[in-house]
PAMAR-411826 format. One record per residue (C-alpha): residue in three letters; x, y, z. Coordinates in steps of 0.5 Angstrom, whole numbers, padded with zeros to 4 digits, always signed. Layout:
N
alaXYZ
...
# end
This chain:
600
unk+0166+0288+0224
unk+0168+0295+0227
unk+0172+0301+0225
unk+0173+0308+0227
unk+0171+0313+0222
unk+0169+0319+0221
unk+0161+0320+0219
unk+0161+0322+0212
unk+0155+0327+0212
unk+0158+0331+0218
unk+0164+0332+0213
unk+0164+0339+0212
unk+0168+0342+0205
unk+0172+0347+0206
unk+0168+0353+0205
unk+0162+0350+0210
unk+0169+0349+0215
unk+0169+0357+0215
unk+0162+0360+0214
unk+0162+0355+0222
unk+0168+0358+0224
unk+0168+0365+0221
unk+0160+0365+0226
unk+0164+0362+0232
unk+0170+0367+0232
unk+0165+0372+0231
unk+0160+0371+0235
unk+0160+0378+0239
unk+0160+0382+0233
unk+0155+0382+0228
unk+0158+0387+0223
unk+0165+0382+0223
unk+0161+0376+0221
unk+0157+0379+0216
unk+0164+0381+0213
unk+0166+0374+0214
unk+0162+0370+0210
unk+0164+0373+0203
unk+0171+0370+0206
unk+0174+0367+0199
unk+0170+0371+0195
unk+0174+0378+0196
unk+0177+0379+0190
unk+0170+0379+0185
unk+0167+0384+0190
unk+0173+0388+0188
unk+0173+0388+0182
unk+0165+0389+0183
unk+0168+0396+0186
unk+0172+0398+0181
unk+0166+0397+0175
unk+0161+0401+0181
unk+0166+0406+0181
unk+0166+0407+0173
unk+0159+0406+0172
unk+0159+0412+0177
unk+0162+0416+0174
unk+0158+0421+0170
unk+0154+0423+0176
unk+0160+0425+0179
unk+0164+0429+0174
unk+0157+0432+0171
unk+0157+0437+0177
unk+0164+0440+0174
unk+0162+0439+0167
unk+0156+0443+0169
unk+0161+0448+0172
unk+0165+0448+0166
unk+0159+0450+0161
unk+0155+0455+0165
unk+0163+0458+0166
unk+0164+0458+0159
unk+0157+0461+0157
unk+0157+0467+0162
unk+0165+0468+0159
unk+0162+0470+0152
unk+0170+0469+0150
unk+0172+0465+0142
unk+0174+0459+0147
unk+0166+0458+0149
unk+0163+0454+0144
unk+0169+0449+0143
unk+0169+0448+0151
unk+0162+0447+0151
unk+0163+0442+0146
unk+0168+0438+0149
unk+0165+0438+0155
unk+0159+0435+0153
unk+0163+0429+0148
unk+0166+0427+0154
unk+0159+0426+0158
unk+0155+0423+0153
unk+0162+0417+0153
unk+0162+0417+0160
unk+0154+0416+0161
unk+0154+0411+0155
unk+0159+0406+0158
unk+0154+0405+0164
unk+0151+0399+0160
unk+0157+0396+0159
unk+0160+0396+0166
unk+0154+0397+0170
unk+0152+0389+0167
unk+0160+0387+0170
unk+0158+0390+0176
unk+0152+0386+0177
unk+0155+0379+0176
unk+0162+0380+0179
unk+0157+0383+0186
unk+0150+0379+0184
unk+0153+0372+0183
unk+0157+0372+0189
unk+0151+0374+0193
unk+0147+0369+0190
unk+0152+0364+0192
unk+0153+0365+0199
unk+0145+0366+0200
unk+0146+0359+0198
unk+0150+0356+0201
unk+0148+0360+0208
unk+0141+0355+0207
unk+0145+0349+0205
unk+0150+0350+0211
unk+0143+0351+0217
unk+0140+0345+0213
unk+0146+0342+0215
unk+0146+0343+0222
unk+0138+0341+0223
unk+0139+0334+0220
unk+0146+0334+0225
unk+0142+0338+0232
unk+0138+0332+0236
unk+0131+0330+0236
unk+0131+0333+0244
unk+0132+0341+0240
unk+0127+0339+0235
unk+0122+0337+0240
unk+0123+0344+0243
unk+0123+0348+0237
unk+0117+0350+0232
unk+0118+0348+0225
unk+0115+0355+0224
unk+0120+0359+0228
unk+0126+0355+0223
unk+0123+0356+0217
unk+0123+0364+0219
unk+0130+0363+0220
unk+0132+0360+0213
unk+0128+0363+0209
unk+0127+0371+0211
unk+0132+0371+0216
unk+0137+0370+0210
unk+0133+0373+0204
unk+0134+0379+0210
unk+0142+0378+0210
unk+0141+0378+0202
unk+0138+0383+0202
unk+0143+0388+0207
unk+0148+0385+0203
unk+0144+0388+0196
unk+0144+0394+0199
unk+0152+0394+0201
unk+0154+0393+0194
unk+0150+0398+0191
unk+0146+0404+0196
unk+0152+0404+0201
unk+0157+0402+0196
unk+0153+0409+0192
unk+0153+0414+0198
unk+0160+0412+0200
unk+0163+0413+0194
unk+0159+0420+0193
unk+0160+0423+0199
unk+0168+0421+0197
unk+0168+0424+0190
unk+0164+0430+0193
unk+0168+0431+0199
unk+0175+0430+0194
unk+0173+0436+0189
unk+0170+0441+0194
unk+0177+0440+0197
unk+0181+0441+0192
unk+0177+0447+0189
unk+0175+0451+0196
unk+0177+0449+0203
unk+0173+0453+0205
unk+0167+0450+0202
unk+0170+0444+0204
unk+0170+0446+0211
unk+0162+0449+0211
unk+0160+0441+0209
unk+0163+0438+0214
unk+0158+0440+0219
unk+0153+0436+0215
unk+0157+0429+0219
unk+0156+0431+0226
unk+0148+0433+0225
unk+0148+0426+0221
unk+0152+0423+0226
unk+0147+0426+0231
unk+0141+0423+0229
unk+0143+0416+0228
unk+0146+0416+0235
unk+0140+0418+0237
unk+0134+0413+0234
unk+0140+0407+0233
unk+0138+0403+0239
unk+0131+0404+0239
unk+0129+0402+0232
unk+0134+0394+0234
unk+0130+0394+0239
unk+0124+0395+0236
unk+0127+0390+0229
unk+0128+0385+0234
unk+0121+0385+0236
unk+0119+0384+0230
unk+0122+0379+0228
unk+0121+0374+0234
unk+0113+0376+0232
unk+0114+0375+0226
unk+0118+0368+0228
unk+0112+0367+0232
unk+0105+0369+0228
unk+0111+0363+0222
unk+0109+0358+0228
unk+0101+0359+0230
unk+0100+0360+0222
unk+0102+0353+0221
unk+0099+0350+0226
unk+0093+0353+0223
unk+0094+0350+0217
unk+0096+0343+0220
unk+0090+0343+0225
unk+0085+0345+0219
unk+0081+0339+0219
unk+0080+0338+0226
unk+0078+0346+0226
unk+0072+0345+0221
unk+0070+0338+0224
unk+0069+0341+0231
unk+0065+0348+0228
unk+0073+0352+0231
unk+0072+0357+0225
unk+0071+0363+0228
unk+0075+0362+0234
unk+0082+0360+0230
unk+0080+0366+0227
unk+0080+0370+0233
unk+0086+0367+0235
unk+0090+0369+0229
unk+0087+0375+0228
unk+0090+0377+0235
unk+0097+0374+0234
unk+0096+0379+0227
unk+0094+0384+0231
unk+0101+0384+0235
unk+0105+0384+0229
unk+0102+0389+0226
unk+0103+0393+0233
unk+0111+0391+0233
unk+0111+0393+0226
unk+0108+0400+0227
unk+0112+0402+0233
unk+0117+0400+0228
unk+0114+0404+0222
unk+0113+0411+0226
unk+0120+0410+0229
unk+0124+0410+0222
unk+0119+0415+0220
unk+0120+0420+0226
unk+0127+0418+0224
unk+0128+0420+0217
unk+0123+0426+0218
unk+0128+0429+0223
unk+0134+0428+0218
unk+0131+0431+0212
unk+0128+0437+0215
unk+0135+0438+0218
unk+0138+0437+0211
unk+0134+0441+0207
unk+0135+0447+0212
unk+0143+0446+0211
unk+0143+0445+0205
unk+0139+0452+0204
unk+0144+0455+0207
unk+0150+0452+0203
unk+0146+0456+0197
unk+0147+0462+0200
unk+0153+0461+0203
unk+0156+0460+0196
unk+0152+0464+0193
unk+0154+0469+0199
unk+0162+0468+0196
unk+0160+0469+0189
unk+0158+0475+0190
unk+0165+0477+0193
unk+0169+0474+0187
unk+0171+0469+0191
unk+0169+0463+0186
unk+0164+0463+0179
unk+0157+0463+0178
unk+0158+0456+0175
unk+0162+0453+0181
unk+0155+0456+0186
unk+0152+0451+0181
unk+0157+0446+0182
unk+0157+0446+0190
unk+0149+0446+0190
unk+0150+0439+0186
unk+0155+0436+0190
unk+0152+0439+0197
unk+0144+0436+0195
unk+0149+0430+0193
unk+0152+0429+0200
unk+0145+0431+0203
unk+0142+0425+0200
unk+0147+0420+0201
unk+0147+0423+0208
unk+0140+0422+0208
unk+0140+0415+0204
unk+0145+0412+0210
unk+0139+0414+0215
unk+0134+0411+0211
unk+0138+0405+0211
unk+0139+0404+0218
unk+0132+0400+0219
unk+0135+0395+0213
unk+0141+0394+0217
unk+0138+0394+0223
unk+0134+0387+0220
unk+0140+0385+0217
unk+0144+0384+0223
unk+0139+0382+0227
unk+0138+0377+0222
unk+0146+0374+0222
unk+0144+0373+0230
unk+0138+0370+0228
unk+0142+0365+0223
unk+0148+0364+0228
unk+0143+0361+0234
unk+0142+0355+0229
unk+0149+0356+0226
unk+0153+0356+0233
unk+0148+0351+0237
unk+0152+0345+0241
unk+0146+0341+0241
unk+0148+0337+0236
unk+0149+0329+0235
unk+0156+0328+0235
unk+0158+0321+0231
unk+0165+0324+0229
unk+0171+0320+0230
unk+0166+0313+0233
unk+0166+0306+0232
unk+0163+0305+0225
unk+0158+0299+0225
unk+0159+0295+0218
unk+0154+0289+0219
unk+0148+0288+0224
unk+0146+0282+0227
unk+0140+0284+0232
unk+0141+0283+0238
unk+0140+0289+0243
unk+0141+0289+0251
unk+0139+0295+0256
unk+0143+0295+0262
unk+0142+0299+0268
unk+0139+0304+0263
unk+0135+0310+0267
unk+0133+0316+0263
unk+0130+0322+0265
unk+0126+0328+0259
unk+0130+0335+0260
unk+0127+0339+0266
unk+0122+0333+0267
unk+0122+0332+0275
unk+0122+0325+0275
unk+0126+0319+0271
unk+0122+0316+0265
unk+0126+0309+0266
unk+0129+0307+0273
unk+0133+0301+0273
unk+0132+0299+0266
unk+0135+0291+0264
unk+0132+0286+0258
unk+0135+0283+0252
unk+0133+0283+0246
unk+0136+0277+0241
unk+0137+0276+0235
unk+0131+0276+0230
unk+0126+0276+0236
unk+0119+0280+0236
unk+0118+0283+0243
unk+0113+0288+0244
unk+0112+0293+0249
unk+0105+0294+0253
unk+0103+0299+0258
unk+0100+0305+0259
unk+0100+0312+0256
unk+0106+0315+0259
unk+0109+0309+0262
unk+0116+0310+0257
unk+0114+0305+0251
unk+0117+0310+0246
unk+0121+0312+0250
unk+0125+0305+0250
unk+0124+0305+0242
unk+0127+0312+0241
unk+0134+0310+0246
unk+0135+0304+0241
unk+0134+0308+0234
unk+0140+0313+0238
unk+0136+0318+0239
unk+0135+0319+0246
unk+0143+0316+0251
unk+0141+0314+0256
unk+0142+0318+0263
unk+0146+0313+0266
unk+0146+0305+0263
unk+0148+0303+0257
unk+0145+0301+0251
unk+0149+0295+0247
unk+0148+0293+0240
unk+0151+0286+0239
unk+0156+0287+0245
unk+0157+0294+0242
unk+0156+0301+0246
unk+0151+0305+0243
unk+0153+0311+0246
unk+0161+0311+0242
unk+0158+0308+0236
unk+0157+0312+0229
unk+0149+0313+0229
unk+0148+0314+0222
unk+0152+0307+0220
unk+0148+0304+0225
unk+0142+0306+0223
unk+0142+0304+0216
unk+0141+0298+0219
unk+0135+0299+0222
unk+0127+0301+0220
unk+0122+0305+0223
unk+0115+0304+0222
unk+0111+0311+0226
unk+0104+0311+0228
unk+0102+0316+0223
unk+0107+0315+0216
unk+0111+0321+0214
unk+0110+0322+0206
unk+0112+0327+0202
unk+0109+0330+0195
unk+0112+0326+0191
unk+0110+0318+0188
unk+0108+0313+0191
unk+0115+0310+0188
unk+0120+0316+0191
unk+0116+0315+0197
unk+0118+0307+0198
unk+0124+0307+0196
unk+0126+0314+0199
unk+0134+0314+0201
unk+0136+0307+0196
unk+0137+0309+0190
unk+0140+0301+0187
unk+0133+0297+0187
unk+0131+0293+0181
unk+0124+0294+0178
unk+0123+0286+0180
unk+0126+0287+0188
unk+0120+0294+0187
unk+0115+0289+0185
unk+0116+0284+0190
unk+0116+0289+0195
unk+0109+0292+0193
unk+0107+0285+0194
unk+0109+0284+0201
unk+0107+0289+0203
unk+0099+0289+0201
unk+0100+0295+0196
unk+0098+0291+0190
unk+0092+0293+0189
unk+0092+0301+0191
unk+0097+0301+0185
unk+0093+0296+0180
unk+0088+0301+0181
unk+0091+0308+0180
unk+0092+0310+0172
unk+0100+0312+0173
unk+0101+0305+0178
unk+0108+0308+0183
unk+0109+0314+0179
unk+0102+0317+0182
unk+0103+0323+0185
unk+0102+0324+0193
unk+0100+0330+0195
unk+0102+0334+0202
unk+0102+0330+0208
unk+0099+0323+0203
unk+0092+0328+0203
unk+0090+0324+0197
unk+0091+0317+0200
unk+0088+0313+0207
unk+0091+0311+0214
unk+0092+0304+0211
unk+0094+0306+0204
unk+0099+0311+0207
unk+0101+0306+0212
unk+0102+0301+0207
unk+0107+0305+0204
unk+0110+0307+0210
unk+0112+0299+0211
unk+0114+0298+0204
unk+0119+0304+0205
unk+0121+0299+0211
unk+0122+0293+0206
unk+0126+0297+0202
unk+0133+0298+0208
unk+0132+0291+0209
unk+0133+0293+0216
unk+0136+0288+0221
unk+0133+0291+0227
unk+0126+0294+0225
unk+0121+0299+0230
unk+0114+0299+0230
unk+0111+0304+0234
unk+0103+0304+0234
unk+0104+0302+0226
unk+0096+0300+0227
unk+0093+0304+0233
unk+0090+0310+0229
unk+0086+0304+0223
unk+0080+0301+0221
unk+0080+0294+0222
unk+0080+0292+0215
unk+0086+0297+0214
unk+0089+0294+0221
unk+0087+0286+0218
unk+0092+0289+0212
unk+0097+0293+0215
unk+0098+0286+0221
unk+0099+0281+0214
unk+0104+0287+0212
unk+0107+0286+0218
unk+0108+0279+0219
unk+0112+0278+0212
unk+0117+0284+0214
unk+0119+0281+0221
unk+0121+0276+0219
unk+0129+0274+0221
unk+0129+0282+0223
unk+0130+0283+0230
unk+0123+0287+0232
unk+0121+0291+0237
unk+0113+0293+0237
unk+0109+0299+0241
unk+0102+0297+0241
unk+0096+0299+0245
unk+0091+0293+0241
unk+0093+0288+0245
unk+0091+0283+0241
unk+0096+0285+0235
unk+0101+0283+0239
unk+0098+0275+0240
unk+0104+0272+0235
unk+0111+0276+0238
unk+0115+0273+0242
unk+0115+0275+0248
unk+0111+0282+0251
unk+0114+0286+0256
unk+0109+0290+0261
unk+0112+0297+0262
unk+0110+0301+0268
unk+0112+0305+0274
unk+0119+0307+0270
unk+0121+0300+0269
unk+0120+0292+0266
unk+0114+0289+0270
unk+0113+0283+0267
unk+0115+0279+0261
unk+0114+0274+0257
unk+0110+0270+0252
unk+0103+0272+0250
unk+0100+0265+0254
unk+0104+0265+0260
unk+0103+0272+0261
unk+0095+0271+0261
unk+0096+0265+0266
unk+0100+0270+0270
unk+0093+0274+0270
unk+0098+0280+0272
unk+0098+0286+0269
unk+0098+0283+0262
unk+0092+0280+0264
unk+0088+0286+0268
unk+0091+0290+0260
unk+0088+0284+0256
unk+0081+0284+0260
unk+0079+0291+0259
unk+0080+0290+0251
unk+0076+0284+0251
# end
């Protein structure tokens, strides 16, 4: 019945094994990491280079080209027109080849970018579906959309710049420094004091503008969280005349990103005035430096031109390198940000555990005692029931007193603190959830649908259900109806949240989802609490087709919907109550009892 196997979801192929491995080995240095995920794809980037580097080149040999011109025009000697001549020719070919290798350039660097973006995304999208419900219920649904998408569109967007500004300056500052030594060392030495007054400058507002990106991510991360909750909370807000005071609430939480953004702003502003003004005044000085040396005869009219160019080539690659600090800041701000979900522990680990091929039903709680992360007291205390085979049981009791709780252990989402769990005899802690789970079916309070059909929405997860099995399934679960009454029948689109259907309809749905698993165990948590009494009529007739043979566990408020199970247990005070069928509990005229009359 059992064997032990690894889940095949948390399979990772080799390049996800390494984009995880490459953030744990470099979890302290942000800059090794960002190097590390284009691991594999070396080799392109390479080449990338290589044509960047061709592509560049008439930027950096029209200086000499220039030089040699203006040379060979002041000389006024036979060989003038035939060096200006050739010299021209070879710049026009070097400035058409651009089209040709700055497209290679472009695929070799863009489609490796694209490709680790993806993969970035898909490998954190993982990661959600493997961490546990309890780092879910803590973190907001905003705050981890933020982080997959800004969070890698920056780190894209550092990598763009790496390949193509940085790559840029990099090279110019090379080729600049590399012809300037060769011709004067003298000169040479002049623009190497251009490096420590940049150094200078980025060592000074280096720290403040990390500072200041990172927050300014946390309250973009947070204005992400508020905004959703506003657009979910829209229809209470309008219902209760909330308008202006929503507003207000997101104005203020707008205002403070503003403020974050504008300290950052006026830091990188005061940061590349300085660097400018500083750079324009040594570049003043170059001129008249090399133009000092001319007039000694020490080098060529031509070559001042030459050294100008090459210096104001340093200057604004310098200055580029300033500029970019807050793009680089952003960017490995944003590698942390994607390796606080990447290197979470908080995960349900169903490596190497008992694979559960066939369910029967039958569920036993032993000793079970649970307590909520930080919470002061436990949840259950000393829980003990069996649950048998095909058997309904509900679960009454007052809000708070652990009735979810009890279904969230059974479906694995929460262990237990101490206890144990057993599904038919087997442990559930050491078992392999997901294939546990696939053998069970969960009906929430408030059905969970997508924007898609009314058929993706029922079959969500089986791809191998005939037409006839769909239909049957429509038809035990009340749907006939609403689909006769719908020009595209199953194929009707559902809108965000189901916006376009009622309570019952969408609960409907949500049940015939359920009939599709064709679950061993089945969970109802509250399936009728939030409906009309002829939706709840519906939805009980549904429900009374789907329990059949399945073992049933049933969280109710409406303790009349609980009449036909098999035996109601009352939870209370962290533990079981009493328990029993519907009629001896009411003859017990305990607390069922006391619950029931205040219903009546």
């Amino acid at each position: 019945m059992m064997k032990t196997d690894v889940n095949e979801y948390e399979k990772l192929d080799p390049k996800e094994e390494e984009l995880l491995e490459n953030f744990k080995r470099n979890e302290n240095n942000t800059l090794k990491t960002l190097v590390g995920l284009y691991k594999g794809h070396y080799l392109s980037l390479f080449f990338s280079i290589v044509f960047f580097i061709i592509k560049n080149s008439p930027v950096w040999v029209l200086p000499i080209v220039t030089a040699n011109i203006i040379n060979a025009a002041t000389a006024k000697n036979g060989n003038a027109a035939h060096v200006i001549i050739i010299n021209t020719i070879i710049m026009i070919i070097l400035i058409l080849q651009n089209v040709l290798t700055n497209y290679i350039h472009t695929v070799l660097y863009a489609k490796t970018i694209r490709g680790v973006e993806r993969d970035l995304r898909s490998s954190m999208v993982r990661k959600l579906q493997q961490l546990s419900i309890a780092y879910h219920n803590e973190m907001q649904s905003g705050r981890l959309q933020s982080k997959i998408m800004r969070d890698v569109e920056q780190i894209e967007n550092l990598s763009s710049q790496i390949f193509i500004t940085i790559l840029s300056i990099v090279s110019n500052i090379v080729v600049a420094l590399g012809v300037v030594i060769f011709k004067s060392f003298t000169v040479f030495l002049f623009f190497l004091f251009t490096i420590p007054a940049a150094v200078c400058i980025m060592a000074l507002f280096k720290g403040k503008i990390k500072r200041y990106n990172t927050d300014y991510r946390k309250e973009l991360e947070e204005t992400s969280v508020r905004v959703m909750e506003m657009v979910e909370l829209i229809p209470v807000t309008r219902a209760h005349g909330l308008e202006n005071e929503e507003t207000k609430k997101i104005d203020n939480q707008l205002s403070n990103v503003a403020k974050k953004g504008l300290k950052l702003d006026l830091t990188q502003s005061y940061f590349s005035s300085i660097s400018w003004v500083t750079f324009q005044v040594f570049q003043v000085i170059c001129l008249a430096f090399t133009a000092y040396l001319a007039v000694k005869k020490y080098i060529s009219i031509g070559e001042v031109i030459m050294y100008q160019t090459y210096f104001g080539s340093i200057v604004a690659q310098v200055s580029g390198i300033i500029t970019l600090l807050p793009i680089i800041a952003k960017g490995l701000e944003s590698v942390n940000s994607v390796g606080d979900i990447l290197l979470c522990h908080d995960i349900e680990n169903n490596r190497n555990k008992n694979k559960l091929k066939n369910v029967n039903g039958e569920i036993v709680f032993k000793n079970v005692n649970f307590r909520y992360k930080n919470s002061d007291a436990p949840t259950l205390k000393n829980l003990n029931f069996t649950i048998k085979p095909g058997e309904t049981v509900a679960f009454v009791g007052a809000s708070g007193a652990g009735k979810s709780t009890i279904l969230n252990l059974v479906i694995g989402f929460f262990m237990p603190t101490s206890g144990q769990i057993l599904i038919d005899n087997h442990d559930l802690s050491k078992l392999n959830l997901p294939s546990y789970r696939s053998n069970i079916a969960v009906v929430p309070q408030n059905a969970i649908l997508f924007s898609d059909t009314i058929k993706e929405n029922i079959i969500y997860g089986t791809n191998d259900i005939s037409d006839k099995e769909l239909n049957e399934i429509v038809k035990a679960a009340n749907l006939e109806e609403l689909i006769d009454s719908l020009p595209e029948g199953l194929d009707t689109k559902i809108s965000e949240h189901g916006s376009n259907l009622s309570g019952g309809q969408r609960q409907r749905i949500s049940i015939a989802r359920a009939f599709v698993r064709n679950p061993k165990i089945l969970i109802l948590d509250e399936a009728t609490s939030a409906l009309d009494s002829f939706s709840e009529m519906k939805i009980q007739e549904s429900i009374e087709n789907l329990v059949k043979d399945r073992t049933t566990l049933v969280v109710a408020h409406r303790l009349s919907t609980i009449k036909n199970a098999d035996r109601i247990a009352v939870i209370g005070n962290g533990g079981l109550r009493e328990i029993g069928t519907y009629d001896e509990l009411m003859n017990r005229k305990g607390e069922f009892y006391n619950l029931r009359k205040l219903q009546m």
